[in-house]
N, C-alpha and C positions, 0 to 999 in steps of 0.2 A: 504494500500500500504506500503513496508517497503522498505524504505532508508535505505541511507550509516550513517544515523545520529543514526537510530534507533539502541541503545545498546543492545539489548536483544530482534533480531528477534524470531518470535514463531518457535517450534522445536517440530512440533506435530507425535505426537506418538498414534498408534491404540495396546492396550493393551488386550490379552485376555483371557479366562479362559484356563488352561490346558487339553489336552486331545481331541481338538480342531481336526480337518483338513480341510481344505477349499481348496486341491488344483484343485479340481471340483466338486462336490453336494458335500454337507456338511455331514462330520460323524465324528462322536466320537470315545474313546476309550473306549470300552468294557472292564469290567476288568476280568482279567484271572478265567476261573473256575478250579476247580481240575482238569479236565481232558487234556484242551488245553492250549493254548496260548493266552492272549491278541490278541484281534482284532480292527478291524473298521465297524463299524453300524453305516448305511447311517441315517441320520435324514428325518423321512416320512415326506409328507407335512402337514403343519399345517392344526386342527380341531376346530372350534368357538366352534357350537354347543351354547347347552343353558348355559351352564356356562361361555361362553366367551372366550373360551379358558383355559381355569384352569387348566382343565385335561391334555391335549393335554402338556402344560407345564411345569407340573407336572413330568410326563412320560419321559416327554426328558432332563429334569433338573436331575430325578433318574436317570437314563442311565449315563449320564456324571460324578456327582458326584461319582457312584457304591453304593448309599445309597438308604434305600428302608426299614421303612417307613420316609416320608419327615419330618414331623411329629416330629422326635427327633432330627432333625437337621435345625431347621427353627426359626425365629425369626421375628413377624408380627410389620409393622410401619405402622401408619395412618398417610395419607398427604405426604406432601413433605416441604420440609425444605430446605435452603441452603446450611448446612453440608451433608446432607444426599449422595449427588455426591461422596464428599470426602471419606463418609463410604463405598459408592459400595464400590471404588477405592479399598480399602485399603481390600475389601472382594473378589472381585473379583483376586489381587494381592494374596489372599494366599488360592488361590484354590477355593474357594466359587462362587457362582450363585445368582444373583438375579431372582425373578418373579416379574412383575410391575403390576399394575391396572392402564389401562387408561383409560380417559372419554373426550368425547369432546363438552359433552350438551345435547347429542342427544342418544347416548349409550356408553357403558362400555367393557371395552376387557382389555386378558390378552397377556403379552409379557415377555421374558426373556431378561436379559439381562447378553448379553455371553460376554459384553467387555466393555472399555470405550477408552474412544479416553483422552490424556493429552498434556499440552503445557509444556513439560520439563522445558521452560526456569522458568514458573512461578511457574512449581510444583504444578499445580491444572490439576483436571477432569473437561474437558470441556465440553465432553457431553457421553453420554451412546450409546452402540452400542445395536440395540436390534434385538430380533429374533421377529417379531409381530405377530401374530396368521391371523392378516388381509390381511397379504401378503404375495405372493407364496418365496417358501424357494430360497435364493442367489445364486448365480454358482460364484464361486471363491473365496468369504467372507463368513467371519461367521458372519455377522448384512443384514437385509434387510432393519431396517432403522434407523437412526441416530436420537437422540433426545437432539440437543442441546441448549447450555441458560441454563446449570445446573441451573444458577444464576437466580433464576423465575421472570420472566416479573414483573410489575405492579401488576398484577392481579392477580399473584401467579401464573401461567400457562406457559407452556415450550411448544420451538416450536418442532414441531414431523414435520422432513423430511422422507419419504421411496427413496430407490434408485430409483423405478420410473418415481420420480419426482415428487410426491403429497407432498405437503406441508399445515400440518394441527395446529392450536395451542391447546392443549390438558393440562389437569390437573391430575394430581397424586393420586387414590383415597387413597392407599395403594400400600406397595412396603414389599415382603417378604425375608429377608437374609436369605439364606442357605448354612450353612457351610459342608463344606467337609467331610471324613471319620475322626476320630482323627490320623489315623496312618498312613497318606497321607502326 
C-alpha cells in the first residue's frame, strides 16, 4: 500500500524491444529489402515441439533483430543470477533480445523475452516481460507472461505469472543474449 509518508512511491515502467507493435496481434518490423519498404509481420503462434520451443524463438527473435544466423550475435548464460535482470535490462535497452530456458520440475521450455517491466524510482528491473512458447500469442501487449522476483526466491527460483492467470514458480536453466545488427 503506499502513503503520503512513502518518499519514493514505485513508478513502474513496461520497457521494450524496438521494432515492436502491439496495437492488436503482435508484429514486428521487417526490415526493408532492396526492392520495398519496411513492413509489419504478424508474429505466428507459438511452436513447442520437441525442442521446446527453441526454434519457434529463434525465428521470431531473427525477424525482429533482421539478423540471421543467430549464431554470430548471441551470447549463452547458464542459470540465473541476480544481476542477470539488470543485464537483460541494459540489453534489451539497446536493441537486443533475450531467449530464456524455463523448467518447473516437471519439463523444460523456451521463451523470449521482448521487454522488462522497471521501478524508475529504484532504477532496477523488476521483472521480465516474456513471449512463452506455452501460451497462445497477447492481443494488445507484447508479453503473454510476466516473470517477476528478478531477485530469486530462496531456492533460486522466480515466480512465472501468464496473463491468464496461471501462476507457476519456475527456474532458469539458461538464458541466451542477442544483440542487434552493429549498425542499428
Amino acid at each position: 500500500m503506499i502513503t503520503d509518508t512513502d518518499p519514493k512511491p514505485p513508478q513502474i515502467e513496461h520497457l521494450f524491444v524496438r521494432g515492436l507493435r502491439f496495437e492488436g496481434e503482435l508484429q514486428y518490423m521487417a526490415k526493408a529489402s532492396e526492392k520495398g519498404k519496411a513492413r509489419f509481420r504478424e508474429i505466428r503462434a507459438p511452436k513447442v515441439g520437441l525442442d521446446g520451443g527453441l526454434g519457434w524463438c529463434s525465428v521470431v527473435a531473427g525477424g525482429i533483430l533482421g539478423v540471421w544466423p543467430l549464431t554470430e550475435h548471441a551470447q549463452s548464460h547458464d542459470g540465473w543470477k541476480s544481476t542477470d535482470a539488470g543485464t537483460i535490462d541494459q540489453l534489451i535497452r539497446q536493441g537486443g533480445l533475450v531467449m530464456v530456458q524455463l523448467g518447473d520440475g516437471y519439463s523444460k521450455w523456451w521463451a523470449l523475452a521482448t521487454g522488462v517491466e522497471r521501478d524508475r524510482s529504484l532504477d532496477i528491473a523488476t521483472a521480465l516481460l516474456l513471449l512463452d512458447v506455452t501460451q497462445p500469442l497477447p492481443w494488445g501487449t507484447a508479453y503473454n507472461v510476466r516473470m517477476g522476483d528478478t531477485e530469486t526466491l530462496m531456492d533460486g527460483s522466480l515466480k512465472w505469472h501468464g496473463l491468464d492467470g496461471g501462476d507457476v514458480t519456475v527456474r532458469v536453466s539458461r538464458w541466451i543474449g542477442l544483440n542487434g545488427p552493429r549498425d542499428a
